[in-house]
VOMIKE-451718 format. One record per residue (C-alpha): residue number from 1; residue in three letters; x negated, y negated, z. Coordinates in nm, 3 decimals. Each point is the difference from the previous one (the first is absolute). Last residue first. Example, Ala and Ser with C-alpha at 12.3 -4.5 7.8 and 13.67 -1.06 7.14 Angstrom:
REM residues 2
NODE seq type       u       v       w
NODE   2  ser  -1.367   0.106   0.714
NODE   1  ala   0.137   0.344   0.066
This chain:
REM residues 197
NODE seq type       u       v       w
NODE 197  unk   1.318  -4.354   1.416
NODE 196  unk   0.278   0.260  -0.065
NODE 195  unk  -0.109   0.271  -0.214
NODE 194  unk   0.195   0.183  -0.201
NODE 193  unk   0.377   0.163   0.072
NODE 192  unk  -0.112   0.328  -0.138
NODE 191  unk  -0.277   0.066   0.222
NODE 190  unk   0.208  -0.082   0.326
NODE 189  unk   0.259   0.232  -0.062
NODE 188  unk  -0.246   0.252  -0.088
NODE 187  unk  -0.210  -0.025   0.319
NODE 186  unk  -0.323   0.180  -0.042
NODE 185  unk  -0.100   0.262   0.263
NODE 184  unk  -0.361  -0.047   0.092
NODE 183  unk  -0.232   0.295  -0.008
NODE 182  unk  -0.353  -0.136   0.189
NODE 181  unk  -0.326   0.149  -0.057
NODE 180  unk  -0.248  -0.095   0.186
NODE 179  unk  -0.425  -0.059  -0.086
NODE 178  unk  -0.148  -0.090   0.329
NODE 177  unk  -0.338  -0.168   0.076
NODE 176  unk  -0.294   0.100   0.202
NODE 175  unk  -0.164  -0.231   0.266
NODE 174  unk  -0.353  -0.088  -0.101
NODE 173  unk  -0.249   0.005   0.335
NODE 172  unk   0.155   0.332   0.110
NODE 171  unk  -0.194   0.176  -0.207
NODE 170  unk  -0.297  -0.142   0.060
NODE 169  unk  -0.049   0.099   0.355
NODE 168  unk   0.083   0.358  -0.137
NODE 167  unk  -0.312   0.053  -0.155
NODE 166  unk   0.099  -0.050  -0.425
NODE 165  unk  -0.051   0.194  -0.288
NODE 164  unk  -0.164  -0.122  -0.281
NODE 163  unk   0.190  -0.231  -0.228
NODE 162  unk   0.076   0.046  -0.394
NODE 161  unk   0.147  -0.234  -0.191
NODE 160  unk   0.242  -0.243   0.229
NODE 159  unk   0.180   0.165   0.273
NODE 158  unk   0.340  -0.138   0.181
NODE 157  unk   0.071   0.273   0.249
NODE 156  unk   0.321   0.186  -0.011
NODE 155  unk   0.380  -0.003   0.225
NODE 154  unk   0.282   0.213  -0.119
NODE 153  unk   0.323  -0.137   0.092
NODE 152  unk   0.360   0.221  -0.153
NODE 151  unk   0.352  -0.038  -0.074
NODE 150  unk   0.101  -0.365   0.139
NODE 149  unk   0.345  -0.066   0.036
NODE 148  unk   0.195  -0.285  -0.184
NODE 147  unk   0.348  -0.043  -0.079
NODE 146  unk   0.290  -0.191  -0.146
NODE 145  unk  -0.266  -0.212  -0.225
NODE 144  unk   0.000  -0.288  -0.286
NODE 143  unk   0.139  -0.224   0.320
NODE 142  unk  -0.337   0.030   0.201
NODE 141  unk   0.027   0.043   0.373
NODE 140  unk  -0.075   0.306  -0.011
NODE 139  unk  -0.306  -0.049  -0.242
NODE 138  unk  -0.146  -0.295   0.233
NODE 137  unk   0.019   0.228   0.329
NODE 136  unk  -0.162   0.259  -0.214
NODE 135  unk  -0.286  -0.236  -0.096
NODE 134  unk  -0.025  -0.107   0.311
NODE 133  unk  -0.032   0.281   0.158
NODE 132  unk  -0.302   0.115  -0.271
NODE 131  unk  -0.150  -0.324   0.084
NODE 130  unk   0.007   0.120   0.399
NODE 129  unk  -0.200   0.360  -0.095
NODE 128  unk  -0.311  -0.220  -0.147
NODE 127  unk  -0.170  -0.058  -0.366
NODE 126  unk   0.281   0.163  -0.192
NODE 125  unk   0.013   0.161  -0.331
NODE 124  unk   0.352   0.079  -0.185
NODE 123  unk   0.150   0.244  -0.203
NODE 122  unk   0.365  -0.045  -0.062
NODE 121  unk   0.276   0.241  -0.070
NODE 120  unk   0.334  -0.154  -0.122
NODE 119  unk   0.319   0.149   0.065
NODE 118  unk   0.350   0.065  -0.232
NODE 117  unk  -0.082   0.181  -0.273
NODE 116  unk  -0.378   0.002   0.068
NODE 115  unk  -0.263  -0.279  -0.058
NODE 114  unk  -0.396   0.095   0.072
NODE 113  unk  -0.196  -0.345   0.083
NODE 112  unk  -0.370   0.014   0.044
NODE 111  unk  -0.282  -0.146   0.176
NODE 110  unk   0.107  -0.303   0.181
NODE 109  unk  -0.306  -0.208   0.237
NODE 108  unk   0.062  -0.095   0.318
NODE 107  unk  -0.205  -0.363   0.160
NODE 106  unk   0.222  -0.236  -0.058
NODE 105  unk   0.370   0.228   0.120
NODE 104  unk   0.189   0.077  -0.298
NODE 103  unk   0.389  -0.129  -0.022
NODE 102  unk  -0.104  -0.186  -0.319
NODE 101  unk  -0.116   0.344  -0.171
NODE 100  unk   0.306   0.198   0.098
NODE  99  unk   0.221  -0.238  -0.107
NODE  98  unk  -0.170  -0.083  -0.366
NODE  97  unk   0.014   0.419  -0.044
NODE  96  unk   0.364   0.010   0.113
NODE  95  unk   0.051  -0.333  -0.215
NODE  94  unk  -0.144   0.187  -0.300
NODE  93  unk   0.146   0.360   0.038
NODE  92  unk   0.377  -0.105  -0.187
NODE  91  unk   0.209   0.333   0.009
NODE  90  unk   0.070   0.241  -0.224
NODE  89  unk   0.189   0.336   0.187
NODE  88  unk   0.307  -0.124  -0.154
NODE  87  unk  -0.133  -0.129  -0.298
NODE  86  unk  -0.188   0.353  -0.093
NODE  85  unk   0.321   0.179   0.005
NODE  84  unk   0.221  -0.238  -0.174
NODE  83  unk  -0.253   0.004  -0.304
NODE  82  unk  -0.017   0.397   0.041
NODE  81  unk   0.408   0.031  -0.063
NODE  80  unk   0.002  -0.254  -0.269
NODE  79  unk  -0.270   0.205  -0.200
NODE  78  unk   0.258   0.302   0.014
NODE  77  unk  -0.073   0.291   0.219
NODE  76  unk  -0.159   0.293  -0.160
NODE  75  unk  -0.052   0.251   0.310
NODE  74  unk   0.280   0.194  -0.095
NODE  73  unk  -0.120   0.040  -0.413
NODE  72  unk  -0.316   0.064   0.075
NODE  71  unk   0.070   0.263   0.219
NODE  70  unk   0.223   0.183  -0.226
NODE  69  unk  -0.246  -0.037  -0.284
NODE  68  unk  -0.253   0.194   0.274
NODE  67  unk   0.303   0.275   0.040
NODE  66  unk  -0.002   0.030  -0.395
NODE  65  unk  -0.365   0.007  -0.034
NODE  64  unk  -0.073   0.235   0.307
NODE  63  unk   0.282   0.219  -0.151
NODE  62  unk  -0.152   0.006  -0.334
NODE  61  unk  -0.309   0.049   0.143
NODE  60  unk   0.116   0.339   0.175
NODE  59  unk   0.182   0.126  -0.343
NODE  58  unk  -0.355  -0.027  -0.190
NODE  57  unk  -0.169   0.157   0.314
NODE  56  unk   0.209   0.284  -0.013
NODE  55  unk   0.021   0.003  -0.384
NODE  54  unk  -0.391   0.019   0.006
NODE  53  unk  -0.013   0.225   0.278
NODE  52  unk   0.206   0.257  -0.222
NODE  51  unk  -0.245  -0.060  -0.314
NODE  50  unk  -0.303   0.051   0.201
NODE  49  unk   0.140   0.359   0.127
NODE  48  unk   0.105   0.028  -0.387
NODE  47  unk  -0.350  -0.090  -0.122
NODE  46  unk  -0.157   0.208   0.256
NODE  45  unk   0.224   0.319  -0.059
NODE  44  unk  -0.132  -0.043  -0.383
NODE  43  unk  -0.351  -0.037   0.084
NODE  42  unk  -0.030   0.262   0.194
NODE  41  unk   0.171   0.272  -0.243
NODE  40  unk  -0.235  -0.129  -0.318
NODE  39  unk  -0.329  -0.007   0.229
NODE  38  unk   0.112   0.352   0.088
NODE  37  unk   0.036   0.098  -0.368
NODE  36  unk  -0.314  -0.155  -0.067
NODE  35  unk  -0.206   0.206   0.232
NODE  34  unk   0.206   0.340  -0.111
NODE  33  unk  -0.094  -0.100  -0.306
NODE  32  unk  -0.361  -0.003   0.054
NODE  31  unk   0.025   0.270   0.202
NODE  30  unk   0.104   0.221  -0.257
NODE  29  unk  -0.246  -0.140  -0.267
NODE  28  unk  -0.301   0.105   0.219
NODE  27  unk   0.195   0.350   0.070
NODE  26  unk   0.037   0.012  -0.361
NODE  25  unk  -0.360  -0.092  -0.123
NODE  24  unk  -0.103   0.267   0.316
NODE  23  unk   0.202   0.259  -0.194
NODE  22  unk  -0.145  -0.127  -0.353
NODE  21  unk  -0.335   0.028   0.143
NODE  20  unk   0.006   0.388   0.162
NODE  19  unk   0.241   0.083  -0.301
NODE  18  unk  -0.338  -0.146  -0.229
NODE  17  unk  -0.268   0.187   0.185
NODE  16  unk   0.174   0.308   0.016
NODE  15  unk   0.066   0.095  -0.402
NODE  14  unk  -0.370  -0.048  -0.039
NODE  13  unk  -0.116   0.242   0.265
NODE  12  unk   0.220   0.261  -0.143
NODE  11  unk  -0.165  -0.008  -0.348
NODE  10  unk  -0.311   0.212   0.057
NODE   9  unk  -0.203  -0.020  -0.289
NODE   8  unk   0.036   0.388  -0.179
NODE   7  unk  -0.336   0.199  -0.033
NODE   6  unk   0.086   0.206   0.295
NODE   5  unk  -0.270   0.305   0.028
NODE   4  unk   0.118   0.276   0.233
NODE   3  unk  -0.330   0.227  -0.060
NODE   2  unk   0.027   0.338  -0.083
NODE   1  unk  -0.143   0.297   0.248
């Protein structure tokens, strides 16, 4: 029998190795661009989706601006107009505030003043239910007002720092006082004229 002797270096395992790399290279490469391609595509539809809502919102301030100018322009009222305004609802406070503080009982004590168009509000403290009659009685009959009417009594405890609390015996040794507030409706005519000693 004769030997099958193959001296020759095998050359197909060569050849395989590189079309096994190359192929993989290409699929590598394939992707790759396929990758960028879809970046490409995306980025395209988003800059004309972003391109639309910019002329949207470009058109939408322009009507905002124009219908603001609009605005601007109705509620503009000449410098005339406002001083004419603000003197007819002006009117002189200091002998309603001089008024209200004369007709005061002794003992009551005035808190605050709040002035509307055409009514005053005033906050007043009280030492007894018969001064805050008379104090009414005194504002009705008062010339600076047309009306008087009393909108609310709250009574409280006069404290000074901090006091324990009291047995009931000595609660009822300090009587509370009252804090009103009275809306008095100011007399125009009257106002304007002055006063009359």
């Amino acid at each position: 029998m004769v030997p099958d002797i193959n001296l020759l270096p095998q050359l197909e395992k060569r050849t395989a190795t590189p079309k096994l790399f190359y192929s993989v290279l290409i699929v590598l490469v394939g992707i790759i661009l396929a990758y960028f391609l879809f970046l490409y595509f995306t980025a395209t539809s988003d800059i004309k989706r972003l391109q639309l809502e910019e002329q949207t919102l470009t058109t939408q301030r322009d009507q905002l601006q124009q219908t603001l100018n609009e605005q601007q322009l109705l509620n503009k009222g000449s410098l005339q107009q406002s001083v004419k305004f603000v003197q007819s609802i002006a009117y002189p406070v200091t002998p309603l505030i001089d008024e209200t503080r004369h007709l005061l009982p002794a003992q009551a004590y005035l808190r605050s003043y709040v002035f509307g168009q055409d009514t005053v509000n005033i906050l007043v403290d009280f030492e007894s239910m018969p001064d805050i009659a008379t104090y009414v009685e005194r504002l009705l009959v008062s010339n600076y007002f047309k009306d008087t009417q009393i909108s609310s009594i709250t009574n409280f405890d006069l404290q000074v720092g901090e006091q324990k609390e009291q047995i009931p015996e000595q609660k009822y040794i300090e009587v509370p006082r009252y804090s009103v507030t009275i809306t008095a409706t100011i007399d125009y005519m009257y106002l304007a004229g002055g006063r009359r000693s």
